[in-house]
C-alpha positions in Angstrom: 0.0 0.0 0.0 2.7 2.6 0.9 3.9 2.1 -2.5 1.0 3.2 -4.2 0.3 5.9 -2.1 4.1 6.9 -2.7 3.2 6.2 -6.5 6.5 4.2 -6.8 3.7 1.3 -8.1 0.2 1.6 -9.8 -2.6 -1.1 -8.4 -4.0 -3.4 -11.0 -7.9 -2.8 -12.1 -8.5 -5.6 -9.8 -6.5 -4.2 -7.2 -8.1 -1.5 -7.3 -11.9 -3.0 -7.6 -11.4 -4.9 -4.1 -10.2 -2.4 -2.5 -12.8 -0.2 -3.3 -15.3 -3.1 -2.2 -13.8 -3.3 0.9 -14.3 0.7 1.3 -17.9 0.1 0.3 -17.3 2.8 -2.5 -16.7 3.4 -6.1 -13.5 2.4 -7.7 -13.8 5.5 -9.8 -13.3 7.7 -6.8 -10.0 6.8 -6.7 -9.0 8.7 -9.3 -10.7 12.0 -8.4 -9.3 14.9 -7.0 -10.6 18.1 -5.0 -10.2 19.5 -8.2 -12.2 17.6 -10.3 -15.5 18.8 -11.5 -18.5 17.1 -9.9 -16.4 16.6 -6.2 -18.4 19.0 -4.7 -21.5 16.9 -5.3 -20.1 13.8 -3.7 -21.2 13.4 -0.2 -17.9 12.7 2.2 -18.3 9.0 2.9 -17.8 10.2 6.7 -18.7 13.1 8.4 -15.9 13.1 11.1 -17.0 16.0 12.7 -17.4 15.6 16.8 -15.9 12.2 16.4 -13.3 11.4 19.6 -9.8 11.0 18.3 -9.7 7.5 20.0 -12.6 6.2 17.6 -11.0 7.8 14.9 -7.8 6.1 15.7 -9.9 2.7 16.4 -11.5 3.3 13.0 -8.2 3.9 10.8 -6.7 1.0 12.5 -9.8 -1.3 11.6 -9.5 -0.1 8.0 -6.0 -0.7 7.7 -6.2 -4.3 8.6 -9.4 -4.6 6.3 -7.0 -3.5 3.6 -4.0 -5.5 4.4 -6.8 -8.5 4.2 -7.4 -7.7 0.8 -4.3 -7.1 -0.2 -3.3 -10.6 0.9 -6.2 -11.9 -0.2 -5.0 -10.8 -3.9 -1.6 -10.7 -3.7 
């Protein structure tokens, strides 16, 4: 993962399809920016606001181990 975040790789279409299943989202978001047209129409998939740090941390650590999963899962 850090290497496609670093973009020393680029995921593979199915990569980048089960991923986005395990996000519960749209592969195609992947590839927007802030500057895209049409972002400001997409709904933030979480609204973090009033959220204690601790869940957030709980949450990104629960993610991350969803997508390791996957990644294994594929890899």
């Amino acid at each position: 993962m850090c290497q496609i975040e670093t973009r020393k790789r680029f995921p593979s279409m199915e990569l980048i399809e089960k991923i986005a299943e395990a996000l519960q989202i749209k592969p195609h978001l992947f590839f927007l920016d802030d500057s895209d047209e049409g972002m400001a129409q997409i709904p933030p998939l979480v609204n973090a606001d009033g959220i204690p740090d601790s869940v957030k941390d709980e949450l990104i650590k629960r993610l991350n181990v969803a997508i390791a999963k996957v990644v294994k899962k594929i890899g």
